[in-house]
Backbone as a chain_set.jsonl record, in Angstrom:
{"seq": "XXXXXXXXXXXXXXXXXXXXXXXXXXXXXXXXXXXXXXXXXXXXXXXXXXXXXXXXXXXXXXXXXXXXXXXXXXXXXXXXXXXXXXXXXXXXXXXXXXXXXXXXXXXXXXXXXXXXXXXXXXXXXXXXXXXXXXXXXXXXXXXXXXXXXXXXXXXXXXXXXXXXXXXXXXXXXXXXXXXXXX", "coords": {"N": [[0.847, -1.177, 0.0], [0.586, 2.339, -0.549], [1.037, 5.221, 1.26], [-1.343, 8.223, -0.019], [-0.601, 11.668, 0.65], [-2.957, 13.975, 0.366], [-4.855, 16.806, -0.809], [-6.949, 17.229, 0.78], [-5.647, 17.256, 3.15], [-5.857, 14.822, 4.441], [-4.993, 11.065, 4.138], [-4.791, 8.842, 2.359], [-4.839, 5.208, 0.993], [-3.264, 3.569, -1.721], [-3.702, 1.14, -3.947], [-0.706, -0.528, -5.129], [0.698, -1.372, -8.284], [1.449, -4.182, -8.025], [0.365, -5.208, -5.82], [-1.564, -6.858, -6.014], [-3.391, -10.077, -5.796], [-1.588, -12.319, -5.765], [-0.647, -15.431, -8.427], [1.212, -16.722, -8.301], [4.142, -18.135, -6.304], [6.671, -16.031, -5.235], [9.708, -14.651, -7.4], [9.722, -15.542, -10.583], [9.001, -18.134, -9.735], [7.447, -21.425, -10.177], [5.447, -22.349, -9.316], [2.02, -22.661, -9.145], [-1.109, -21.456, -7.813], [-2.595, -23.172, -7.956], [-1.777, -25.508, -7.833], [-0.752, -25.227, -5.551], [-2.83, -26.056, -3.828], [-3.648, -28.772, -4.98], [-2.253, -30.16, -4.137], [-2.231, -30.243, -1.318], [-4.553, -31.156, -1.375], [-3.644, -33.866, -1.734], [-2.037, -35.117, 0.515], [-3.78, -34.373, 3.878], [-2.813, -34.062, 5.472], [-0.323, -32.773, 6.313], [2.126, -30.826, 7.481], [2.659, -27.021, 7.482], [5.411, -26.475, 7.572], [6.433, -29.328, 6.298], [5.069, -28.988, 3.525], [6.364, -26.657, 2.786], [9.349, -27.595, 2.478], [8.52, -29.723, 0.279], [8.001, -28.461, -1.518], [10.024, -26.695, -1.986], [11.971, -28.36, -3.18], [10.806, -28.951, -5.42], [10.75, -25.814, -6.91], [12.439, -23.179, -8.662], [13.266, -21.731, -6.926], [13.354, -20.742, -3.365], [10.597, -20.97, -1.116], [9.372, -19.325, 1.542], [8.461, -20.917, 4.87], [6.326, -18.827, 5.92], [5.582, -17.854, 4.297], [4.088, -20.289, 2.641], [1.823, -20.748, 4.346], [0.904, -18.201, 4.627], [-0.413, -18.329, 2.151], [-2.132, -20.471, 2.045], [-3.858, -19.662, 3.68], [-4.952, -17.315, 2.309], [-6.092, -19.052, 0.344], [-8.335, -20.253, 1.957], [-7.799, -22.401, 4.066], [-7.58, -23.921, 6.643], [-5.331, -25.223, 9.035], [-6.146, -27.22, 11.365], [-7.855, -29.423, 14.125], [-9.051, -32.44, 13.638], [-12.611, -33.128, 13.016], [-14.024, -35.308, 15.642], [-15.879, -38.128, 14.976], [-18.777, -40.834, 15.558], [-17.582, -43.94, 14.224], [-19.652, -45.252, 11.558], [-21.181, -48.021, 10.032], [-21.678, -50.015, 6.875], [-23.724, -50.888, 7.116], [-25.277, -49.289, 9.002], [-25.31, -47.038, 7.554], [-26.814, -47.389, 6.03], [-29.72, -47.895, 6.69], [-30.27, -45.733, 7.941], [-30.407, -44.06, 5.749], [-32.455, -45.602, 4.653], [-34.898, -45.0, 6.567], [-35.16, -42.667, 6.445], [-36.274, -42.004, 4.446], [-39.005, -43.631, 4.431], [-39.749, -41.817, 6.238], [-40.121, -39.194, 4.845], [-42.427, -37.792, 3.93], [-43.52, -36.54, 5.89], [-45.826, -34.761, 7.867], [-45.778, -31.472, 9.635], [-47.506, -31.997, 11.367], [-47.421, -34.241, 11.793], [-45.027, -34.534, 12.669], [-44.916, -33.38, 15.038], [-45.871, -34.793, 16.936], [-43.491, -36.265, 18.149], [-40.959, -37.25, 20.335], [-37.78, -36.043, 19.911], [-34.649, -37.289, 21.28], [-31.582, -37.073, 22.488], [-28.009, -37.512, 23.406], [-25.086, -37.459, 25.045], [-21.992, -37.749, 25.235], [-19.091, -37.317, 28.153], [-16.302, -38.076, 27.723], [-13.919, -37.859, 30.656], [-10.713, -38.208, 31.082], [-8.519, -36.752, 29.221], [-8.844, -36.856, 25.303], [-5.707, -37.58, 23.657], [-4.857, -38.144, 20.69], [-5.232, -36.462, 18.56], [-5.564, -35.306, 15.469], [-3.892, -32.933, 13.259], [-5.004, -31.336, 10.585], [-5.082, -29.447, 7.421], [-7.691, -27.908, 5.799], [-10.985, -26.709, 4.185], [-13.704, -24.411, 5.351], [-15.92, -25.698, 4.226], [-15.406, -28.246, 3.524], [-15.283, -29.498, 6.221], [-17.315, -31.269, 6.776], [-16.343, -33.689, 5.092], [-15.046, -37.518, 4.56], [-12.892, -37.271, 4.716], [-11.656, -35.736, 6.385], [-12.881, -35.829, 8.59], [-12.689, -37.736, 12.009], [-12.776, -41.129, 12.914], [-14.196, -42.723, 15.817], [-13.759, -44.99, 18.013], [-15.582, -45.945, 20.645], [-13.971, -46.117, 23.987], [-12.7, -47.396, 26.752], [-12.254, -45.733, 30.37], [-13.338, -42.834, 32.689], [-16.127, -41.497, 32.246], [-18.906, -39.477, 31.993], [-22.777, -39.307, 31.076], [-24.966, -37.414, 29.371], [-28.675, -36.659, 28.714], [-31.445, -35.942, 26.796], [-34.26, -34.245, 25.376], [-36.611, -33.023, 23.066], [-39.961, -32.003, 21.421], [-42.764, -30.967, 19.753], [-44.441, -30.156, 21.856], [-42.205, -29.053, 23.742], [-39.854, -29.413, 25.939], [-37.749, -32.202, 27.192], [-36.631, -32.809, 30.738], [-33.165, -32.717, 31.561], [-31.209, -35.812, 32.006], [-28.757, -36.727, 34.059], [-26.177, -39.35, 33.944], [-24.171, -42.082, 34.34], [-22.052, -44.736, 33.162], [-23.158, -46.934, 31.029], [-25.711, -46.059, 28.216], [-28.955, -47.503, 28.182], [-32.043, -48.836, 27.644], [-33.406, -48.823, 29.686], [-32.45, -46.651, 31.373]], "CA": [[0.0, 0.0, 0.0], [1.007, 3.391, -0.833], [0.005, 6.158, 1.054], [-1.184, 9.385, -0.597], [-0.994, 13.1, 1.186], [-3.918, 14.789, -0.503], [-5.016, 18.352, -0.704], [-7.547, 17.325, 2.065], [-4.431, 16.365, 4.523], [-5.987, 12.773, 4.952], [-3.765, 10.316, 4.067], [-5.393, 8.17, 1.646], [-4.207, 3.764, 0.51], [-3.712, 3.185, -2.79], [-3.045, -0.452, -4.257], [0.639, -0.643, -6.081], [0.365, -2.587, -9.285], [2.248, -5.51, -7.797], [-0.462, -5.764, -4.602], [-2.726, -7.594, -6.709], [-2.994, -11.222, -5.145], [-0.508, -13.387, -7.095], [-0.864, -17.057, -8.647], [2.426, -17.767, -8.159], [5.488, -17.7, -5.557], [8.156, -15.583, -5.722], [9.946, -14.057, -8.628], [9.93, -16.312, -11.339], [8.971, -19.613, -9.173], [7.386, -22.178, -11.248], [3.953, -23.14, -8.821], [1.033, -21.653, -8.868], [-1.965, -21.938, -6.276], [-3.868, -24.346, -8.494], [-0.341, -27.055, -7.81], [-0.303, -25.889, -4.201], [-4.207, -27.228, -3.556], [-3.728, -30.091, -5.202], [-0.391, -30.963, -3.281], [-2.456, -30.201, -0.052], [-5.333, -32.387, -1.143], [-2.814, -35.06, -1.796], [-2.168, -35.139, 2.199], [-4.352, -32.83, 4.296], [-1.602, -34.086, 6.779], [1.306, -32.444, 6.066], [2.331, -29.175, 8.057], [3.25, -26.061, 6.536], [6.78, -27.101, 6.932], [6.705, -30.368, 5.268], [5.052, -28.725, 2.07], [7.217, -25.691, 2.062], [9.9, -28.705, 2.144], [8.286, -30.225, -0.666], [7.663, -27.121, -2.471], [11.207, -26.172, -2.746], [12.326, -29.542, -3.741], [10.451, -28.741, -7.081], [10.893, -24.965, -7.149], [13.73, -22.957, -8.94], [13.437, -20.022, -6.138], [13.133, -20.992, -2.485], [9.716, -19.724, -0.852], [9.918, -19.802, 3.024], [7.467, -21.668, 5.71], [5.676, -18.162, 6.274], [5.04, -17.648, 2.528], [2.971, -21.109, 2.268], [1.073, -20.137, 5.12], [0.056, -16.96, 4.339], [-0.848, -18.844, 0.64], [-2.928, -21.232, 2.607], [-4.371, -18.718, 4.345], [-5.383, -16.885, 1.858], [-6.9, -20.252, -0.25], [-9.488, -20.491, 2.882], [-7.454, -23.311, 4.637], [-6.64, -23.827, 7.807], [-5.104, -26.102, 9.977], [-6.968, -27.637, 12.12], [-7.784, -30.929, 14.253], [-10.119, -33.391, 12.72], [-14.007, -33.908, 13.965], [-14.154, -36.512, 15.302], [-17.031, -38.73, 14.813], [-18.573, -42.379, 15.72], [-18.052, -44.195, 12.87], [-20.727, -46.066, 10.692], [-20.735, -49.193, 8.984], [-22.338, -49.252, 5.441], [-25.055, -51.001, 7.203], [-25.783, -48.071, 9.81], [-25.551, -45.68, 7.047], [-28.4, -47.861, 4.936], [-30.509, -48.095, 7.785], [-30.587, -44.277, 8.313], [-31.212, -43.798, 4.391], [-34.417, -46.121, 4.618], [-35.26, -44.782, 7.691], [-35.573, -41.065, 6.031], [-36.972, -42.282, 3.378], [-39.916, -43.959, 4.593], [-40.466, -40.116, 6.797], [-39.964, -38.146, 4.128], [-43.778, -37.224, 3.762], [-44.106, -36.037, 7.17], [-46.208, -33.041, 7.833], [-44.91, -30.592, 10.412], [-48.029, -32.35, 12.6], [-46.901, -35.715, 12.298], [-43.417, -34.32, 13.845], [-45.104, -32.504, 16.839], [-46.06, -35.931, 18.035], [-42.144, -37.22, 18.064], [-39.906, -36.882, 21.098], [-36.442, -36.378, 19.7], [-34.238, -37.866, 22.201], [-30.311, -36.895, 22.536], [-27.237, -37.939, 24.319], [-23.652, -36.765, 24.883], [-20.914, -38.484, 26.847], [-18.423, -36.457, 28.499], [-14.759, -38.455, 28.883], [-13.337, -37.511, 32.248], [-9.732, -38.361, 30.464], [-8.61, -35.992, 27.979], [-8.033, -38.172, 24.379], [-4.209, -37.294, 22.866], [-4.859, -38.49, 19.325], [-5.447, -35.622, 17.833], [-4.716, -35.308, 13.793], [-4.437, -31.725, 12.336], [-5.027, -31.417, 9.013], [-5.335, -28.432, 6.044], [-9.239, -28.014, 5.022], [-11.625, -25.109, 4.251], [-15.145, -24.606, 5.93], [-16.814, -26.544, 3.177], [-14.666, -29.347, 3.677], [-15.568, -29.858, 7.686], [-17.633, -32.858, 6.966], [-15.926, -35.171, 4.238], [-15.029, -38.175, 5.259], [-10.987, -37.488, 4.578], [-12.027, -34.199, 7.514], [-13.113, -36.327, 10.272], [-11.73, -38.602, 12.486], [-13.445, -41.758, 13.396], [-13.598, -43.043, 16.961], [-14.893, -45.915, 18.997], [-16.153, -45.125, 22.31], [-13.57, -46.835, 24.825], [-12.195, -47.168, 28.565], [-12.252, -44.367, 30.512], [-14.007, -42.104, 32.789], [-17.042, -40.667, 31.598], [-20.482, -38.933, 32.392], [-23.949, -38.767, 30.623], [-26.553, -36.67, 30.023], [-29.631, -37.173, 27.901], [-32.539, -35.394, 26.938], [-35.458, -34.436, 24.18], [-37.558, -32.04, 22.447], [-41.12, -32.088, 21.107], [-43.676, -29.583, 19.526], [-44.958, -29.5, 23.066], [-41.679, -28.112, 24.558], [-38.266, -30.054, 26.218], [-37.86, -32.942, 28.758], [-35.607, -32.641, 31.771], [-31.742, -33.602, 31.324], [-30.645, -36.485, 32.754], [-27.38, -37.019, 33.978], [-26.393, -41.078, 33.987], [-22.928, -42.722, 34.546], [-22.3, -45.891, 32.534], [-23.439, -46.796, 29.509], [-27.495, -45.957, 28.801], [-29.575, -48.526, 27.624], [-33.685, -48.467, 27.22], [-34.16, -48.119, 31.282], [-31.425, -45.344, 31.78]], "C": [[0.889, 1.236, 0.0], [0.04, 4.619, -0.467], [0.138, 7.61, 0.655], [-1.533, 10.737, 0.365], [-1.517, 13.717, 0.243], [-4.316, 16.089, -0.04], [-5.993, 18.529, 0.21], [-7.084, 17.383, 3.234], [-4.979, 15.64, 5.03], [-4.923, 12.141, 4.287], [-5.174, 9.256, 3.496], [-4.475, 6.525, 1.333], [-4.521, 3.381, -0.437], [-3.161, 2.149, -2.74], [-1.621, 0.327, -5.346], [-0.049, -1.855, -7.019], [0.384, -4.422, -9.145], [1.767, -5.585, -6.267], [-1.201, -6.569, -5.021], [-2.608, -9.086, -5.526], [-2.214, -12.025, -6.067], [-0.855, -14.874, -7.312], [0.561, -17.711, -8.612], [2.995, -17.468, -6.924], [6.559, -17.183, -6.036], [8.667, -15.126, -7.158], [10.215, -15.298, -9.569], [9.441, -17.904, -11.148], [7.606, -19.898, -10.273], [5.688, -22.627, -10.235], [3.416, -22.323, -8.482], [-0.195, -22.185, -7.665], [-2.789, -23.342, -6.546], [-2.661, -25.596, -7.48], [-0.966, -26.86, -6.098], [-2.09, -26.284, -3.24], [-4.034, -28.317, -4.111], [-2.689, -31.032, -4.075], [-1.61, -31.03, -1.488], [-3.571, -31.175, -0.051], [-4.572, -34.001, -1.202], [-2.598, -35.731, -0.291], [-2.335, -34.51, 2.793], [-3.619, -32.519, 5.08], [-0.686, -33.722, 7.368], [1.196, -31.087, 7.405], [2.927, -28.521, 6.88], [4.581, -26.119, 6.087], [7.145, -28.203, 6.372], [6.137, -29.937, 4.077], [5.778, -27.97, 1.966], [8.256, -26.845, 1.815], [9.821, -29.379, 0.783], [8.036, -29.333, -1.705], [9.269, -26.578, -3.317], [12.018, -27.129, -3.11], [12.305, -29.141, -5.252], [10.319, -27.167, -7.474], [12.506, -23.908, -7.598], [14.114, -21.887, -7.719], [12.643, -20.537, -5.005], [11.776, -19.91, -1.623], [10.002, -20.445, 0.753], [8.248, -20.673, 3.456], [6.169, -20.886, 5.834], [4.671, -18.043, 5.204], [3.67, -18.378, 2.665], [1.93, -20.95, 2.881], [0.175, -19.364, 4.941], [-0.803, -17.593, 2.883], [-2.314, -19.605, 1.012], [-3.939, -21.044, 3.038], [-5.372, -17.967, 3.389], [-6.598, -17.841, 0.565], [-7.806, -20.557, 1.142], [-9.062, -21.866, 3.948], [-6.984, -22.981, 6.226], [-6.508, -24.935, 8.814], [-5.659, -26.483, 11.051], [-7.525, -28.942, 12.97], [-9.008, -31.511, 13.578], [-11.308, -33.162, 13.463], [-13.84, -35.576, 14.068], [-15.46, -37.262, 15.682], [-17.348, -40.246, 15.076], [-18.457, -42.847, 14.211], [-19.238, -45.26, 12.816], [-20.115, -46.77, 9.552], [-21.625, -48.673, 7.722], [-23.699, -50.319, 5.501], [-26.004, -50.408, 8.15], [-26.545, -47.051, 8.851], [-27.305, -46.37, 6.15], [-29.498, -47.521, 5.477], [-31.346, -46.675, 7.743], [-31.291, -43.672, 6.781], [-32.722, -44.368, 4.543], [-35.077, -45.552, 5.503], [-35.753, -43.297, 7.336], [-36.229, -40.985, 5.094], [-38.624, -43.328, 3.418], [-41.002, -42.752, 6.023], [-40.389, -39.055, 5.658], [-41.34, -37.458, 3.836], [-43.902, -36.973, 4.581], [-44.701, -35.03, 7.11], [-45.754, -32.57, 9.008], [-45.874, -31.447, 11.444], [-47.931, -33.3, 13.044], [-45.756, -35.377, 12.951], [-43.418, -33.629, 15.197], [-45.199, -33.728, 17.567], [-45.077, -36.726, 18.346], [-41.673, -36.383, 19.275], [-38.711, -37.107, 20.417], [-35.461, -36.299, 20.99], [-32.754, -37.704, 21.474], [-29.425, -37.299, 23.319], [-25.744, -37.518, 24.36], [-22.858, -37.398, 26.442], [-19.604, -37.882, 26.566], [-16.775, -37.41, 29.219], [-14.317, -37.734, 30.147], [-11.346, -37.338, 31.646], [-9.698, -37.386, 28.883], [-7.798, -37.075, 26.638], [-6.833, -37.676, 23.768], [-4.195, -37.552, 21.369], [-5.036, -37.744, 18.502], [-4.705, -35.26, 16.316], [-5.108, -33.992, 13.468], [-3.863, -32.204, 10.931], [-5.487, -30.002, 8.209], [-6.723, -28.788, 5.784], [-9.985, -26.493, 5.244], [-13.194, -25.499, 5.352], [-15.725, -25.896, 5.315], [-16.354, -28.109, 3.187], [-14.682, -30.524, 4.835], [-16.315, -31.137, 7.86], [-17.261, -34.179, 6.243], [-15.376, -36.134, 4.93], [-13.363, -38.162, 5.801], [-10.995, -36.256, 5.733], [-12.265, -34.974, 8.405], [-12.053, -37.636, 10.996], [-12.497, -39.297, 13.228], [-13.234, -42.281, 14.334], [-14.914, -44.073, 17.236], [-14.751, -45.463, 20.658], [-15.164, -46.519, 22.921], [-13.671, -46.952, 26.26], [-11.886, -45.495, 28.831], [-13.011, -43.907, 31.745], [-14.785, -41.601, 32.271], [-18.056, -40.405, 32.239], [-21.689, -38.779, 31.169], [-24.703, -37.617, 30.741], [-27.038, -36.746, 28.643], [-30.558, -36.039, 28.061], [-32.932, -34.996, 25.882], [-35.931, -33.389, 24.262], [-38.907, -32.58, 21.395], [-41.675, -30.899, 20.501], [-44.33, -29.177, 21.224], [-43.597, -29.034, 24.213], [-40.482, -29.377, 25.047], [-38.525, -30.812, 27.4], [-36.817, -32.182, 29.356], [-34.381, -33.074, 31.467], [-31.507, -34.239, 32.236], [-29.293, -36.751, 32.936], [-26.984, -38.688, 34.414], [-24.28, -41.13, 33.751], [-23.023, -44.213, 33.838], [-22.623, -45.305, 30.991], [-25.253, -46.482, 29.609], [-28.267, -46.782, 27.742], [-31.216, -47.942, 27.608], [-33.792, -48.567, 28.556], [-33.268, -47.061, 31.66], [-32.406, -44.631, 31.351]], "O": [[1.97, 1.132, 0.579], [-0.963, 5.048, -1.038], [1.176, 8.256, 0.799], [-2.678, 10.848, 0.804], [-0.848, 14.08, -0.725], [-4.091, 16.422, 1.123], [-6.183, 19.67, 0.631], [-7.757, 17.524, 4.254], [-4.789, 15.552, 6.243], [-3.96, 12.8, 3.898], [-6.224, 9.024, 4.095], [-3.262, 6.684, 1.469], [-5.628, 2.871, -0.61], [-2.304, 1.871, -1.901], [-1.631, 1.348, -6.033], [-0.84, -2.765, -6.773], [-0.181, -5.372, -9.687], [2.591, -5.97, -5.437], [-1.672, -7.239, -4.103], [-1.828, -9.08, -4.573], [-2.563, -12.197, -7.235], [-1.339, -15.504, -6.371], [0.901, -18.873, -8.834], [2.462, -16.543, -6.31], [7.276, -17.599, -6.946], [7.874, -15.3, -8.084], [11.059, -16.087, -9.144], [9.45, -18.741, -12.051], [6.968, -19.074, -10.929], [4.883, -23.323, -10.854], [3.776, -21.381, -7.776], [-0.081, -23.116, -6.868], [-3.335, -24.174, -5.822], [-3.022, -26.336, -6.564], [-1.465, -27.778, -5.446], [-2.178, -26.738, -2.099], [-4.489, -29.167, -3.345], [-2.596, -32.139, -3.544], [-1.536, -31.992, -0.724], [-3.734, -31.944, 0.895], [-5.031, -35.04, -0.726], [-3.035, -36.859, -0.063], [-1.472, -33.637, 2.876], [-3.433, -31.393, 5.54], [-0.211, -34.026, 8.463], [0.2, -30.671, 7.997], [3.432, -28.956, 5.845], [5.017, -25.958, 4.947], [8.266, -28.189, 5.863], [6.707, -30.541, 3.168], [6.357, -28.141, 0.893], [8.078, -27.247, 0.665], [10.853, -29.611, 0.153], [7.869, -29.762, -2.846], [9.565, -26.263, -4.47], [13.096, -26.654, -3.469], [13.236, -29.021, -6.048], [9.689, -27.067, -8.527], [13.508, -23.96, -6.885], [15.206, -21.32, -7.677], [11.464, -20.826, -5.214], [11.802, -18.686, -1.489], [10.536, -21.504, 1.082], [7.292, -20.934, 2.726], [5.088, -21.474, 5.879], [3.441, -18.103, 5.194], [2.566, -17.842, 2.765], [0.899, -20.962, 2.208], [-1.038, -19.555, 5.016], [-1.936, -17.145, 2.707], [-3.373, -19.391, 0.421], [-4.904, -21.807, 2.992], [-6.57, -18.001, 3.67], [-7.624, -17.367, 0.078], [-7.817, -21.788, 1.148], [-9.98, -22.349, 4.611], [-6.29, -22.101, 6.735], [-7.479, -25.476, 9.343], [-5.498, -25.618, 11.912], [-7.686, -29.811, 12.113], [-9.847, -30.809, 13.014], [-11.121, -32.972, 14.665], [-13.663, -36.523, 13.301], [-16.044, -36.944, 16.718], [-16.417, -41.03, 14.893], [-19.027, -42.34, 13.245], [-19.661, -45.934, 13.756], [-19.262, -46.549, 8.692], [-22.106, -47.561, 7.509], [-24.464, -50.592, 4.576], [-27.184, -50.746, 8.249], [-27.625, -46.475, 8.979], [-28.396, -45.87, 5.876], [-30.311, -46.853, 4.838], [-32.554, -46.493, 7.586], [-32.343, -43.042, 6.674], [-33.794, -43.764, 4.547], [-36.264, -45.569, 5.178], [-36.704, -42.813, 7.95], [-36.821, -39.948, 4.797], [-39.199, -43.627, 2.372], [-42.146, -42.795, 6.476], [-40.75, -37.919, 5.968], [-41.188, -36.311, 3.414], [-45.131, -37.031, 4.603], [-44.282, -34.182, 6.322], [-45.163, -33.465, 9.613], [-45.276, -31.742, 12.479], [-48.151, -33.608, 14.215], [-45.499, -36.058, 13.944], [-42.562, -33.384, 16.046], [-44.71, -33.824, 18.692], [-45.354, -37.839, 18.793], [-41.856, -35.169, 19.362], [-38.417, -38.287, 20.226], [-35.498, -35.287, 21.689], [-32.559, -38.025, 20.302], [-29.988, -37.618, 24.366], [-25.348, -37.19, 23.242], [-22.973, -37.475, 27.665], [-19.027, -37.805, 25.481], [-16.3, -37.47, 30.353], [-14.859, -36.63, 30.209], [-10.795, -36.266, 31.893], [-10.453, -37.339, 27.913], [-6.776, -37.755, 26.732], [-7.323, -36.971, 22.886], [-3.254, -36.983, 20.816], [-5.039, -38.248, 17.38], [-3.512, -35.005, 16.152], [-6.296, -33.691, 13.357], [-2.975, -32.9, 10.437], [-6.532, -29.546, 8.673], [-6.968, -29.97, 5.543], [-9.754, -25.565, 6.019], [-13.538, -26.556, 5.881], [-15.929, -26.944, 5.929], [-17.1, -29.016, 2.817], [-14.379, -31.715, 4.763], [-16.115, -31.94, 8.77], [-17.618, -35.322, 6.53], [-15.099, -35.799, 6.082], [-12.802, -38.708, 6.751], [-9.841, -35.838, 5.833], [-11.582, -34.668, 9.382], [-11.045, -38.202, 10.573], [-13.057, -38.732, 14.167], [-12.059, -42.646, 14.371], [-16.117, -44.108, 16.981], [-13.995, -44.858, 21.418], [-15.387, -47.672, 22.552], [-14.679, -46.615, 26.881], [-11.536, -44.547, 28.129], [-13.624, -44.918, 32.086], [-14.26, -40.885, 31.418], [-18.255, -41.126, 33.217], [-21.372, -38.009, 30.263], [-25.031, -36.982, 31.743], [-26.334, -36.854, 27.639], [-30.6, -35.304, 29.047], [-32.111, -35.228, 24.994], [-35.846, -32.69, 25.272], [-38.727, -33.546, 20.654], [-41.109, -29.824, 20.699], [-44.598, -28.037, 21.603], [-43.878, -28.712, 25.367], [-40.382, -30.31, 24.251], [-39.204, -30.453, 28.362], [-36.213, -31.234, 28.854], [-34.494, -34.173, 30.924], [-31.487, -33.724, 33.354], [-28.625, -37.018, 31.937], [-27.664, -39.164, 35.323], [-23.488, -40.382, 33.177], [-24.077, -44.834, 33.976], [-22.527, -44.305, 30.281], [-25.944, -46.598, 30.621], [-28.102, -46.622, 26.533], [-31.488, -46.742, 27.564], [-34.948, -48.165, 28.684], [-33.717, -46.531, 32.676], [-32.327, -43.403, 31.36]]}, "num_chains": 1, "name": "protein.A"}
């Protein structure tokens, strides 16, 4: 930015020709942003310093760690740990297809008469496994974005509870696992 003293005495920010956003690195370097998304979908895994690493492997003109970053940055990415999620077999996921598909005609009054019923268990032990990975917003639920977990050993706490057209149960709080009398 370049700023201008004008005959108002504000101080005005113009763009320089060479603020534009650039498709490449560096003077003359040889990769443009398209290469360095693909390289990042290749492994969302990497850190910034293993692609700059790999970047200047195949570049004639060394770009630094900060560079890719800011590149990354500016492509909507960001590092981040995984969701992680239970996983589903591919006879959970069927299940849930037929299962939406034989409600799909609901009217809003057939759904007042449903308790939806929730649950959330709270380890006591914090889990260490954590995978960051490169992804944009849009990206937050693919399957190569999450991180699948089975419920193990541990400490933990419950709590449960539902909503209706006629308004919210009580939360329960439950230890263990919760079955159909919890």
């Amino acid at each position: 930015m370049v700023l201008v003293w004008v005959k108002t005495k504000t101080i005005v920010k113009t763009k320089t020709q060479n603020q534009n956003f650039k498709t490449s690195f560096g003077f003359g370097a040889c990769l443009n942003l398209r290469e360095l998304k693909r390289l990042v979908h290749a492994d969302n895994r990497l850190s910034a310093v293993k692609i700059t690493t790999d970047l200047n492997m195949s570049l004639s003109q060394s770009v630094s760690k900060r560079t890719v970053h800011r590149y990354l940055k500016k492509l909507a990415y960001e590092y981040t740990v995984k969701i992680k999620k239970q996983w589903l077999s591919a006879k959970h996921r069927k299940a849930r297809v037929q299962w939406c598909e034989q409600h799909q005609h609901w009217t809003s009054q057939d759904w007042q008469k449903v308790i939806f019923s929730d649950q959330s268990t709270f380890y006591v032990l914090k889990r260490k496994n954590q995978v960051k990975i490169w992804r944009t917003d849009d990206e937050q639920l693919l399957p190569d974005c999450i991180q699948q977990m089975n419920t193990g050993d541990g400490g933990k706490v419950g709590i449960w509870g539902g909503i209706s057209g006629a308004g919210t149960t009580m939360a329960r709080i439950f230890e263990g696992t919760m079955n159909g009398t919890v």
